[in-house]
C-alpha positions in Angstrom: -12.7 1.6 -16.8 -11.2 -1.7 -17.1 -8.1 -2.6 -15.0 -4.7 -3.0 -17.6 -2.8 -5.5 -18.8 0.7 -6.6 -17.0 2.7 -5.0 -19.7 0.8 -1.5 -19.1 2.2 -1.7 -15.2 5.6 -2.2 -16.3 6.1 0.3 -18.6 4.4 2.5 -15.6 7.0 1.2 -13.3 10.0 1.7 -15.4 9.1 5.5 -15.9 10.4 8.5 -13.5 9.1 11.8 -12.8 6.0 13.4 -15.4 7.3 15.2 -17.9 5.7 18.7 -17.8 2.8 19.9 -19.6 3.4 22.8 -21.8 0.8 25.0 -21.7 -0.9 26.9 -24.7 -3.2 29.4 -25.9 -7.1 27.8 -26.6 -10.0 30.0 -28.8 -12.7 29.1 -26.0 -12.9 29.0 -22.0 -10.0 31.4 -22.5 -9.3 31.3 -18.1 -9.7 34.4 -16.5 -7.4 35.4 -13.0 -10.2 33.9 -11.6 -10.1 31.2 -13.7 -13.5 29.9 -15.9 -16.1 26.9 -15.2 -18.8 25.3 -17.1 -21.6 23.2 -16.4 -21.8 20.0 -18.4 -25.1 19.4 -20.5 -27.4 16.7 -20.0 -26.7 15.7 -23.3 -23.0 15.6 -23.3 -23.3 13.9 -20.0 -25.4 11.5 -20.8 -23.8 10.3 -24.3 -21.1 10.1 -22.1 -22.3 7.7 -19.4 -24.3 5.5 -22.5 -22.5 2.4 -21.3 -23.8 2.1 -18.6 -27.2 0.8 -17.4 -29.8 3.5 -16.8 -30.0 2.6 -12.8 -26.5 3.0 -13.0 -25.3 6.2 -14.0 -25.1 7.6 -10.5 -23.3 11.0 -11.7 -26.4 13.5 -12.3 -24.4 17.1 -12.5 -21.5 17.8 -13.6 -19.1 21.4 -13.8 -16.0 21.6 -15.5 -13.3 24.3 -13.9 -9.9 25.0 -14.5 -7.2 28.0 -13.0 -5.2 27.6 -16.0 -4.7 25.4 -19.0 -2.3 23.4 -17.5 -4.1 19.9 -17.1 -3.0 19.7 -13.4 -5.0 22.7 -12.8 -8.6 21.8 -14.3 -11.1 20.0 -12.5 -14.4 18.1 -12.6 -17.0 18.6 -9.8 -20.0 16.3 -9.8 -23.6 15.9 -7.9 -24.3 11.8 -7.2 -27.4 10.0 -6.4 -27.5 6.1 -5.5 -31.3 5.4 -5.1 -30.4 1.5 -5.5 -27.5 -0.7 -5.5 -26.6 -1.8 -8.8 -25.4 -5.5 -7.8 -26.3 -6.0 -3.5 -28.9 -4.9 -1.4 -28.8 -2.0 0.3 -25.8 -1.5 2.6 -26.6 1.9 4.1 -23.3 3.3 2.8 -21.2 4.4 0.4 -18.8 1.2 -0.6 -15.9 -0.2 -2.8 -17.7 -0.8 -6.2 -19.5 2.2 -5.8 -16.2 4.2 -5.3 -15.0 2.7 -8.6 -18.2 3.2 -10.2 -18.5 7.0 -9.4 -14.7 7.6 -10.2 -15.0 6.3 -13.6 -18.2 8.1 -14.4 -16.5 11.5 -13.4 -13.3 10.3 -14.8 -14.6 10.1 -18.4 -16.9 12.8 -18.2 -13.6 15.2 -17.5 -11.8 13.5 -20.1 -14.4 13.4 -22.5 -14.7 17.1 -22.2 -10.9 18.1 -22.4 -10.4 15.3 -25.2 -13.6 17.7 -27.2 -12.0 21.2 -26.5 -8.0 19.8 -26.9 -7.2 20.6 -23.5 -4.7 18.2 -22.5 -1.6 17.7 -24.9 -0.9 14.5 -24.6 -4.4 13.3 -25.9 -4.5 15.2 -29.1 -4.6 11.8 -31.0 -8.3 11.6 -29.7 -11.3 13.7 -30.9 -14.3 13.5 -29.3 -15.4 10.4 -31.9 -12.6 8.4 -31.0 -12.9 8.6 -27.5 -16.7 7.7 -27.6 -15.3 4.4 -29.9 -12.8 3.5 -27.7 -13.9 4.9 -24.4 -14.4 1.3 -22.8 -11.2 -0.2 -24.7 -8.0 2.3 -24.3 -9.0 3.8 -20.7 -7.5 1.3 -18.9 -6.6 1.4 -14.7 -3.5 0.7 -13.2 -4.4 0.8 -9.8 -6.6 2.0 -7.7 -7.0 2.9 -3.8 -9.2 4.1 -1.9 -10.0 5.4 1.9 -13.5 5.4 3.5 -12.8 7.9 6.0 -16.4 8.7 7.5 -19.7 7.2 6.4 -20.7 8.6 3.4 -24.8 8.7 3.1 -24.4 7.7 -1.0 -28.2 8.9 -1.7 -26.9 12.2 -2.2 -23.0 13.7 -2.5 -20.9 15.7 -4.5 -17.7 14.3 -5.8 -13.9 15.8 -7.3 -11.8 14.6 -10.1 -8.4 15.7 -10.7 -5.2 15.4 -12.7 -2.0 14.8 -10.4 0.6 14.3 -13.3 1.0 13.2 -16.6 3.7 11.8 -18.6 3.5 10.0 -22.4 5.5 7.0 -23.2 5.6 5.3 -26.7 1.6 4.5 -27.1 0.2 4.9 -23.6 -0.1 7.8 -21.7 0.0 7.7 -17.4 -2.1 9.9 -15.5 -2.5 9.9 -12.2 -5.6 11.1 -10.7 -7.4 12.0 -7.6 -10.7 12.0 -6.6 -12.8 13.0 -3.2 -16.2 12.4 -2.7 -18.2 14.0 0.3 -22.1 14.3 1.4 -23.7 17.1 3.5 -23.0 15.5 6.7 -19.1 15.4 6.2 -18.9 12.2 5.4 -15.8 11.3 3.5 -13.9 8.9 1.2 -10.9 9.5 -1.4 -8.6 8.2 -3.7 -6.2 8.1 -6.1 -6.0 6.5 -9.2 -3.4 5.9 -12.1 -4.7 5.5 -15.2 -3.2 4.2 -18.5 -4.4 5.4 -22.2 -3.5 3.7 -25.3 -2.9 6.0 -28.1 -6.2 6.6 -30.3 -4.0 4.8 -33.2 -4.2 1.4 -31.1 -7.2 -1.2 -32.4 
């Protein structure tokens, strides 16, 4: 995603608490007590992840779950693989650019799937077609931080995105998300991440 504009960070910082999102009735993935999940398919995934260079889409499974329809409450889980660095030789370890490169890839695949079964409110002005045209254009970050808090081995780990709050102001909407990012050795980073997403209506 690219980083925004000076006038997307002031709107964000004039803004209070998210508004709450209502939640509704939906004619599939109806969530169980349990609540539901769904594996993403290859295809969808990789239409998805199309801009990006072959050697670079790092994100190889993904699972959709949710514990209720409210956005807050529905996540995306994802299996990584970095065989080769995309711009350095190899550091040995998970790093910065590849933080921000695995966020966004599990970042639009969660939106890309909500935005296709009207999951979140405040995006109804996208349908999966408009979010494919203007996926690299109106996903936009705010800001972005991150903590490496063990060495993460980044040939192989599983990764979380999440939805922390939303709220909807003239033609942007904020989120801010989460994500965690671990491999089977317990090695660890995380962030979080506000996001900014011009209305489907902007050119």
């Amino acid at each position: 995603m690219n980083t925004s504009n000076t006038f997307v960070k002031q709107v964000l910082s004039s803004e209070g608490e998210a508004l709450p999102i209502n939640e509704k009735s939906y004619s599939a993935n109806e969530p169980s007590s349990e609540g539901w999940r769904e594996p993403i398919s290859q295809s969808f995934k990789a239409r998805v992840l199309s801009p990006y260079r072959d050697h670079c889409r790092y994100l190889k499974e993904a699972v959709f779950s949710a514990t209720s329809t409210k956005a807050t409450e529905m996540l995306m889980e994802g299996e990584f693989a970095i065989a080769d660095s995309c711009y350095i030789d190899d550091t040995g370890h998970f790093n910065a650019v590849e933080f921000n490169i695995c966020f966004n890839q599990i970042a639009y695949t969660h939106l890309a799937y909500c935005i296709k079964h009207h999951l979140i409110e405040e995006l109804n002005d996208y349908d999966i077609s408009s979010f494919f045209q203007k996926q690299l254009s109106n996903f936009l970050i705010v800001n972005i931080s991150s903590q490496y808090l063990s060495e993460l081995n980044a040939k192989y780990f599983k990764g979380l995105f999440g939805i922390h709050s939303i709220r909807k102001r003239s033609q942007y909407t904020f989120m801010k998300t989460y994500c965690e990012f671990e491999d089977e050795h317990k090695g660890r980073a995380k962030g979080e991440v506000t996001l900014a997403i011009r209305s489907a209506s902007i050119e």
